[in-house]
N, C-alpha and C positions, 0 to 999 in steps of 0.2 A: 814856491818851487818852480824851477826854470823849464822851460817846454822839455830841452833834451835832459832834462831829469828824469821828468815824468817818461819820457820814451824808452831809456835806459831803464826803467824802474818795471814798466809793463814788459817789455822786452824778457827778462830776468824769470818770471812766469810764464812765458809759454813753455811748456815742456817741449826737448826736442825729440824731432821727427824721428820715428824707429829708420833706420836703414833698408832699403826694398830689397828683400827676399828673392833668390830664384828660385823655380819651382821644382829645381833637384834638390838644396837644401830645405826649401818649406817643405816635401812630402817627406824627407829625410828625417829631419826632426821632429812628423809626427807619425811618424813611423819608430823608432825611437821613445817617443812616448807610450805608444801604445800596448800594453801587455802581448796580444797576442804577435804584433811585429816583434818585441824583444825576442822572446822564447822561439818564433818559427825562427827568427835569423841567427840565433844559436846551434840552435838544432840541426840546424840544416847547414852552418858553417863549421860546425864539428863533424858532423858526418862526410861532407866534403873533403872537409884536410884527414882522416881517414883513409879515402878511399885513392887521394893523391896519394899519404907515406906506407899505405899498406906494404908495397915492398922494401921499405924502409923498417919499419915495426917489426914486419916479419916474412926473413927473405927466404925463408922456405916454402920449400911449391907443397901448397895446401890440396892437391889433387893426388899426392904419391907417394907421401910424409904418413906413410900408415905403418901399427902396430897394432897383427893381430891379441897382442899378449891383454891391451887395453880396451878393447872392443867393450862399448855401451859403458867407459867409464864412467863415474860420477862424476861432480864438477870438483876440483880438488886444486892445489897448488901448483903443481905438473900440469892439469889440464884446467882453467880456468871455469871452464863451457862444458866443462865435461870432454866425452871422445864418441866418436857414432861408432857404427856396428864395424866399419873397418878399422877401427882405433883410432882415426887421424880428428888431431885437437881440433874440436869446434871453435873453439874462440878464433884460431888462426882462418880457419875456412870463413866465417861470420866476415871479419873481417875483409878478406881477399875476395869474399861476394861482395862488397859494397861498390867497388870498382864493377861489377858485373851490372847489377841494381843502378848503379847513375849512369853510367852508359847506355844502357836500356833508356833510362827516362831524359835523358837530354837530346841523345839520336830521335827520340822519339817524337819529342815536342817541335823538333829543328822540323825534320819531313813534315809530319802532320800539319805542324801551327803555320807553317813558309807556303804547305801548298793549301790549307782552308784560307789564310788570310786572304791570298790571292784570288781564290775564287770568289768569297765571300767581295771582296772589293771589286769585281769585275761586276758580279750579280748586282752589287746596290747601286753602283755608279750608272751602267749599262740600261739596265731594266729591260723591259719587254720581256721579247724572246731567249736575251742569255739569262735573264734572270729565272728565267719559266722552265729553260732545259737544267741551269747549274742545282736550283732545290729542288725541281724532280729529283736529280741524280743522291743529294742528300738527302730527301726523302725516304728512297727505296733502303738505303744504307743506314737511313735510323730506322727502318722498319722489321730489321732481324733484331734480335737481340747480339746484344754489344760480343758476349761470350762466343758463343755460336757461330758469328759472321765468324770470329777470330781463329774457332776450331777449325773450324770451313777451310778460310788459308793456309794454315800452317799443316793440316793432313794433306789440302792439294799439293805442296808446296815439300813437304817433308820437315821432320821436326828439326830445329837447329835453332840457335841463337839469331842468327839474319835473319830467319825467315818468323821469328816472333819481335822482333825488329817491328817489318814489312806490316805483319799483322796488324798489332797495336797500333802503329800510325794510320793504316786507312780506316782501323774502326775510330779513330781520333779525330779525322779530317771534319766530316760533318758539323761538330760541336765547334769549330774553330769559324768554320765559313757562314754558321749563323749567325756567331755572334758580331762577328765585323760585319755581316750584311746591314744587321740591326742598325748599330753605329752610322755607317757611311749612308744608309740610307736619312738620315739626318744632318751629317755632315753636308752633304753634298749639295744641299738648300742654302748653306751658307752665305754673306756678302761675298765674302774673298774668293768663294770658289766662282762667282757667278762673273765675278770683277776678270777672272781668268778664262772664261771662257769668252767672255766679251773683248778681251784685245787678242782673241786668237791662238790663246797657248795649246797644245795638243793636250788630248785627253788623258795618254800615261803619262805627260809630266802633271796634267791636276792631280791623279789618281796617287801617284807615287810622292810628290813631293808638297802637296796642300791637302788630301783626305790624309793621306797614312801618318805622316805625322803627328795631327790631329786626332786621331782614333786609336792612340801607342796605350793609353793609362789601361784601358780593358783587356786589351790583349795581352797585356806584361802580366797582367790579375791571373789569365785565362790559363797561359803558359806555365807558370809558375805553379797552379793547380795543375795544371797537367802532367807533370812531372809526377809528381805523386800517383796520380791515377794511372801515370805507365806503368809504374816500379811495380803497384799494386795487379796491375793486369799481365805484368808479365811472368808476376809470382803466380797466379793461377794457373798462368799457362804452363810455369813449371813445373805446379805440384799434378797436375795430368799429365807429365814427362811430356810435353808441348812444344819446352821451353829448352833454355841449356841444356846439352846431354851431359851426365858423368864423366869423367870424375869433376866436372864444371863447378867450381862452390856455389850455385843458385841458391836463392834464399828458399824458394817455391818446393825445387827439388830436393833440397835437405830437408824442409816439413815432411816432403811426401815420404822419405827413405825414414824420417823414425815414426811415421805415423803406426808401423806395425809393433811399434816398439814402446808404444805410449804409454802401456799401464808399468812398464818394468824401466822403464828409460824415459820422463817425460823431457829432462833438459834436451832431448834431440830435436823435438818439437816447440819447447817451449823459449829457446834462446833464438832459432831462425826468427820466428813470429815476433816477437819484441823487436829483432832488427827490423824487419817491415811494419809493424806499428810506427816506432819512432820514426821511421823516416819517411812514411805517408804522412802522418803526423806535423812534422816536423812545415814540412809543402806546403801543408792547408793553414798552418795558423801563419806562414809568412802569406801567402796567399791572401789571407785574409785581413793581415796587416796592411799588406800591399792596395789593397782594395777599399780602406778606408784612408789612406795617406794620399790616395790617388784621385778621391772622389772633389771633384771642384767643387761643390757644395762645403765641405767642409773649412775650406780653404779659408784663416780667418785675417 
């Protein structure tokens, strides 16, 4: 056998090299694999396109579309969900609150997570004394209970939709600015960041354009839970009339309006609370998806 036989012949057997992966489609595809990513990114991508074609589905105003003649219907053909004490079909109200419910929890997470991350990267990168004043400040603010601070705001503040907004994202902030304190204070030992500060680059472009990008996989974990726990905090708020006023479709404040109704009418109670099941639900198991497609460890 002639040399370039044999070379052509060993050649023939190496298997070829996989193609390198970016780490938007490697976390993609195992996020995609993994059970609880499937199901959170269904869930949560069917309640989304929801709460976009609500007024598509159904372009009648769920706040004013009442008939006393139906009041505390059962769930039926006519009315899906049934009908509450003013007649008006739950299923349509159910609906036209999701759009109430994700805007709550994305406004929420945008304030809250935009001004923790910021603090929290100020505190870890800075140290010392911003560090000593920014988690006092999160300290005293994890030292109420989470509810309560909340009530606190929105009776100073008066009840309304903004101002349960307002609420939920400053009891939010704390949990956002520890967790990237954590991170960056890691981060920021790095080579590259040291290599940056050694030819002279200013501190907010390391902070903003070498830690934060670097410290994204937690916080995307962090935010995406947070979503859920607003939707979840600002239904409390509503079913203590806290939250959206009447005729409002809130999901919190239609619990609270058949709660008196529960032994003779539970679908008034029981169709709101499955919307906020599913769609806290829904957050946390993408969440939690997101959190293992993100983990570099994993990474094979």
């Amino acid at each position: 056998m002639s040399v370039d036989t044999a070379l052509a012949s060993q050649s023939t057997d190496i298997p070829a090299s996989r193609p390198p992966r970016s780490l938007f489609s490697d976390a993609w595809r195992r996020l995609l694999s993994s059970w609880n990513g499937r199901v959170g990114l269904t869930v949560t991508g069917l309640i989304i396109l929801i709460g976009l074609l609500a007024p598509v589905v159904n372009p009648y105003d769920p706040t004013i579309d009442s008939n006393l003649v139906d009041s505390r219907a059962a769930p039926s053909l006519e009315h899906f969900f049934g009908a509450d004490r003013l007649g008006r079909d739950m299923f349509r109200r159910i609906i036209h609150g999701t759009r109430i419910s994700l805007t709550i929890g994305f406004v929420v997470v945008f304030f809250s997570g935009g001004v923790g991350t910021i603090l929290g990267l100020a505190a870890g990168y800075f140290g010392g004394w911003t560090d000593s004043i920014i988690m006092r400040v999160m300290d005293v603010l994890l030292a109420f209970p989470a509810i309560l601070l909340a009530i606190a705001i929105v009776a100073v503040r008066g009840a309304s939709l903004t101002n349960t907004i307002i609420a939920v994202a400053i009891v939010g902030v704390p949990g956002y600015a520890r967790v990237v304190r954590s991170i960056v204070l890691s981060v920021r030992e790095r080579d590259y960041v040291e290599a940056a500060r050694m030819v002279g680059v200013r501190d907010s472009r390391i902070m903003f354009l070498h830690i934060l990008p670097n410290s994204l996989s937690p916080i995307i974990v962090q935010v995406t839970l947070g979503v859920g726990g607003a939707i979840l905090f600002a239904a409390a708020l509503g079913f203590l009339g806290l939250g959206a006023q009447p005729p409002a479709p809130e999901w919190g404040a239609m619990i609270a309006d058949g709660t008196p109704f529960l032994r003779q009418s539970p679908h008034m109670v029981l169709f709101p609370g499955l919307a906020i099941m599913f769609t806290v639900l829904g957050f946390n198991l993408l969440g939690d998806g997101l959190r293992d497609a993100l983990d570099p460890q994993l990474r094979d």
